[in-house]
C-alpha positions in Angstrom: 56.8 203.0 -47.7 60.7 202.6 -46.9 62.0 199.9 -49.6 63.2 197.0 -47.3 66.7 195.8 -47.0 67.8 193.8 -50.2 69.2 190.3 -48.6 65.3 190.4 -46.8 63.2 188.4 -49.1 59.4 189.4 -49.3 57.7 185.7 -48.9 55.9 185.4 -45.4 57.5 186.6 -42.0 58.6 184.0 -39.4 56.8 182.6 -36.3 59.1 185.1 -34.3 58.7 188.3 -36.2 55.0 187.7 -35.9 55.1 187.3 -32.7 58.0 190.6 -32.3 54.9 192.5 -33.9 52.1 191.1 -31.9 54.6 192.6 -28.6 53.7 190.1 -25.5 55.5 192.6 -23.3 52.3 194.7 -23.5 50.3 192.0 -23.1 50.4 192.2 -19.4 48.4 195.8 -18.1 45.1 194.2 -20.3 45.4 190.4 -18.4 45.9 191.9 -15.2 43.0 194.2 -15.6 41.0 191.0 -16.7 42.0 189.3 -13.5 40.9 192.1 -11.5 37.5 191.8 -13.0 37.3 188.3 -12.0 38.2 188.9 -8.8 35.8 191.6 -8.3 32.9 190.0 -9.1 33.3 187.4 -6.1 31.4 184.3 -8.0 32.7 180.7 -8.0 34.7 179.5 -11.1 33.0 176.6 -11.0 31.8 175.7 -14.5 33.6 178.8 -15.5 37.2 178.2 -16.3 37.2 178.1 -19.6 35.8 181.7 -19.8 38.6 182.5 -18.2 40.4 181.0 -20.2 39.4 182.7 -23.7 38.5 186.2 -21.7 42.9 186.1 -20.9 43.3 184.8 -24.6 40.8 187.7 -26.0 42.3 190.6 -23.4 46.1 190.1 -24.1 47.3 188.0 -27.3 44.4 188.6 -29.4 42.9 192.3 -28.7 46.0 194.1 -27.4 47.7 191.7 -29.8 45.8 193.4 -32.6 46.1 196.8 -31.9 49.8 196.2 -31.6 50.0 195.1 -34.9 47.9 198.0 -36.4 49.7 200.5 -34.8 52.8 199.0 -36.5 51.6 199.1 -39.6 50.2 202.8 -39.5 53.1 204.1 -38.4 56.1 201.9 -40.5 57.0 205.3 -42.0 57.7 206.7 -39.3 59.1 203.3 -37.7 61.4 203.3 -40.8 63.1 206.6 -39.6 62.6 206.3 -36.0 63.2 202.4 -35.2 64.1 200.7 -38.5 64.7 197.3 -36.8 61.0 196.8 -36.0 59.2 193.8 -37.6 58.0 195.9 -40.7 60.3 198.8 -41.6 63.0 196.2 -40.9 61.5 193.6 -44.0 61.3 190.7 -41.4 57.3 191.5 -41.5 57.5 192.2 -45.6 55.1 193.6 -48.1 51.3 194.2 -46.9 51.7 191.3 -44.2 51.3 193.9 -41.5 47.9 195.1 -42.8 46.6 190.8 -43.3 48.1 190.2 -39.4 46.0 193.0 -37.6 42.8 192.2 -39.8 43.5 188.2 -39.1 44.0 189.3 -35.4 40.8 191.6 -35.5 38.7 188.9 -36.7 39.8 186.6 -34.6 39.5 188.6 -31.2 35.7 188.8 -32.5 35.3 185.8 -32.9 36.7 184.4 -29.6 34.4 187.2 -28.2 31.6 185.3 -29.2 31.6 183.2 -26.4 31.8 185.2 -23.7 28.4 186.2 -24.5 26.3 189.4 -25.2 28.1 191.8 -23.2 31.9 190.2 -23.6 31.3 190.8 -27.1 30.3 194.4 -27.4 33.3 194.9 -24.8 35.6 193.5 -27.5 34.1 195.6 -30.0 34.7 198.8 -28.8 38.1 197.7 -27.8 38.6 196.9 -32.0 37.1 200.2 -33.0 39.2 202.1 -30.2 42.3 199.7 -31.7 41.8 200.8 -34.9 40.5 205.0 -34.3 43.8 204.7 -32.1 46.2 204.3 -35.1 44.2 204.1 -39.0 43.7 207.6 -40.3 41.8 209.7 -40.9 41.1 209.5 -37.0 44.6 208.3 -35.6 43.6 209.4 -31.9 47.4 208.8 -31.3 47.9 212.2 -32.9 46.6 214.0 -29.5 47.3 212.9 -26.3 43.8 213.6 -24.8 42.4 211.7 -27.2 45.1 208.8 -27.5 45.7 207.8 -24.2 42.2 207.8 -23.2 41.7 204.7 -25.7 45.0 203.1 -24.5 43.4 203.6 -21.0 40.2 202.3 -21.7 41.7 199.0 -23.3 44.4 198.4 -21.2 41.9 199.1 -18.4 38.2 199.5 -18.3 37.1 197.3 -20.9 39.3 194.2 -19.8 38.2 194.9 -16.3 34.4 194.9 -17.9 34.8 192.2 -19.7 36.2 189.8 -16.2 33.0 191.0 -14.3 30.9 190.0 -17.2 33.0 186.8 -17.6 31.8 185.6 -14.0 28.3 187.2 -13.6 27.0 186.2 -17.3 25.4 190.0 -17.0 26.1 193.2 -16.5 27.9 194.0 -13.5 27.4 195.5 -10.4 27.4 199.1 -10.8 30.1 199.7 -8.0 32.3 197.3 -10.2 31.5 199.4 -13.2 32.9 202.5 -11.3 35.9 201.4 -10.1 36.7 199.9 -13.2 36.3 203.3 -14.4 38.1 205.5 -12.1 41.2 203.1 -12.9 40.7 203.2 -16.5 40.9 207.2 -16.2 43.6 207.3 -13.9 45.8 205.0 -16.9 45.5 207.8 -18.6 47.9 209.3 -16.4 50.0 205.9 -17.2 50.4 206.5 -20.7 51.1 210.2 -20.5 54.7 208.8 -18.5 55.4 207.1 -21.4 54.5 209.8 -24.0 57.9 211.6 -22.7 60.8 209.2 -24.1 59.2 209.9 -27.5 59.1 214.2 -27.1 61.7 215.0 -30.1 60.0 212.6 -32.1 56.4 213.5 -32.0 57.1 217.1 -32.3 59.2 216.4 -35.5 56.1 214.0 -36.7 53.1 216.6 -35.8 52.3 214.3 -32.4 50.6 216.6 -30.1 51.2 214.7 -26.8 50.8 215.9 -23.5 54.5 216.6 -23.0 54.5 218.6 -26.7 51.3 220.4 -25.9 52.1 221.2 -22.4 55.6 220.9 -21.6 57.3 218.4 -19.5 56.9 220.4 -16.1 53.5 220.6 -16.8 52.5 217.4 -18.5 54.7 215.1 -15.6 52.2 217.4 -12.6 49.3 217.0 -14.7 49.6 212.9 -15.0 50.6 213.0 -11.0 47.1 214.2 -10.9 45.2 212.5 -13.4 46.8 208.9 -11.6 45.9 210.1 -7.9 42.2 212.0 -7.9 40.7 209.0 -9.3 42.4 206.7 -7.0 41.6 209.0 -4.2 38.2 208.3 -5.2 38.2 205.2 -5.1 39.4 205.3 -1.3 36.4 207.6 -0.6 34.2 204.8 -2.2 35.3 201.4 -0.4 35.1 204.2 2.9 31.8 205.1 2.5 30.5 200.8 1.4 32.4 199.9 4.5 35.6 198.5 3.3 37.4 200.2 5.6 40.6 198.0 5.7 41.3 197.9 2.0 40.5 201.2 1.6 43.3 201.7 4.2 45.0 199.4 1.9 45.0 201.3 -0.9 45.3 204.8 1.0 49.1 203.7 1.8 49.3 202.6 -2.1 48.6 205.8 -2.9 50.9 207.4 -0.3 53.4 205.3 -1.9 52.9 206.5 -5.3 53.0 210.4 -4.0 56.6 209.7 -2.8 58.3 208.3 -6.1 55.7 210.9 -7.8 57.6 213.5 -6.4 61.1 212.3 -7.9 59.5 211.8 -11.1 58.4 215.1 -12.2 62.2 216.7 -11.5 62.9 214.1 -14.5 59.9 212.8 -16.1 61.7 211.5 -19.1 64.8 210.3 -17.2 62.9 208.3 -14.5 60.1 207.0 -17.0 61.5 203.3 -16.7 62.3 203.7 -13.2 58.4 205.3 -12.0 56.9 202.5 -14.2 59.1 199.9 -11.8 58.0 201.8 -8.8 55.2 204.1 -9.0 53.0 202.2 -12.0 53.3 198.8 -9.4 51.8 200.5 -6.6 49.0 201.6 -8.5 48.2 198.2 -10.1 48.5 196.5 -6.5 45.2 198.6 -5.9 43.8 197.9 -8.6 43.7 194.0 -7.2 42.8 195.4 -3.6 40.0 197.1 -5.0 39.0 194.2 -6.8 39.1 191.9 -3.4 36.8 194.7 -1.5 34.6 194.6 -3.9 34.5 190.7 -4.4 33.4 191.4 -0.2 30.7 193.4 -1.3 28.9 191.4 -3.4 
């Protein structure tokens, strides 16, 4: 590990640098992907709100929280090189507090889990093993992008998505839930492979076999066009064929949307990264909560 700065003194980190490692930014994609589960379960909150209220708690600050911080500390050697201002190469995170924060924060998310009952729970525990296979060797799924951003996907997604339903039906959800939760979950991994291109020099210099380093960027930017549209195209198909015609429609012209800007994006996938995730990455979340309201109807 880097030595840290020597005006940083090693007694515990602030309030804020905790919070710098926990990253709220990212907080959002899990929270919204809660809400959509909710939504698509179509049952009254009454008597409910405050599984709502720990099922938001549990998807952004604590689980994402936590596999924030483990990633952190997994990769402060290359954080030291690569971004020395972070929390823990920087010393405002000092010593082995990284390491005590993600398993505080693991612990926690469990136990919060607890009450949202049988299947919340198990939810939250794949999402803490997927956390932790994500980053802790000898796994570190983050060293291959098939690999890697299927896990991001599946807990920035699917399992938050789950875990609404389950939040509002007590039970396991409806299985057309369960498959649109899905099919959104594996189009994210489109979502992460976007972002996997600002970092190219980087993970080739630090053995990272992303999609852009595996594939190239030509190739890599078509094949997350594709892996974001088929399974929305999908879903399309599906609300079609249960007779959500109009939100189907809905989401259709979302897609349409996201073809458009698509088509900028590949010239320059690392370029327009920030700009598609303005653009392009909104459109598709916008039918994620469509898809959520047609299948609230179906229920």
């Amino acid at each position: 590990m880097s030595q840290l700065p020597p005006s940083v003194s090693v007694s515990a980190p602030s309030p804020g640098a905790v919070l710098q490692l926990l990253k709220p930014v990212t907080w959002f994609p899990p929270m919204w992907a809660l809400a959509c589960g909710v939504v698509s379960a179509g049952a009254s909150m009454q008597g409910r709100w405050h599984l709502l209220i720990f099922g938001i708690a549990l998807a952004g600050p604590l689980v994402c929280g936590t596999s924030q911080a483990v990633n952190d500390w997994f990769d402060r050697h290359v954080d030291a090189i690569n971004e020395p201002d972070r929390p823990i190469p920087s010393g405002r995170v000092p010593g082995r507090w990284g390491l005590w924060i993600a398993i505080v924060w693991t612990v926690l998310s469990l136990a919060v889990a607890t009450v949202l009952g049988p299947w919340g729970f198990a939810a939250a525990v794949v999402a803490m093993i997927l956390a932790w296979l994500y980053s802790a060797p000898p796994v570190r799924l983050k060293q291959n992008g098939w690999w890697g951003n299927s896990a991001v996907a599946a807990c920035y997604e699917g399992l938050p998505w789950f875990t609404g339903a389950v939040i509002m039906t007590g039970a396991l959800p409806d299985a057309r839930i369960i498959v649109i939760a899905v099919l959104y979950s594996v189009g994210a991994h489109g979502i992460m492979t976007v972002n996997d291109f600002k970092a190219i020099e980087g993970d080739r210099r630090m053995g990272v076999d992303s999609l852009p380093v595996q594939l190239g960027s030509d190739m890599a930017a078509l094949l997350a066009c594709w892996i974001m549209a088929l399974p929305q195209i999908v879903v399309v198909a599906l609300l079609l064929h249960w007779g959500a015609t109009g939100y189907a429609l809905a989401v259709a012209l979302l897609v349409i949307a996201q073809l458009i800007v698509m088509r900028r994006w590949v010239d320059r996938p690392r370029e327009l990264g920030p700009w598609y995730n303005l653009t392009g990455i909104n459109f598709y979340v916008i039918g994620m909560m469509v898809s959520a309201v047609a299948l609230a109807g179906l229920q």
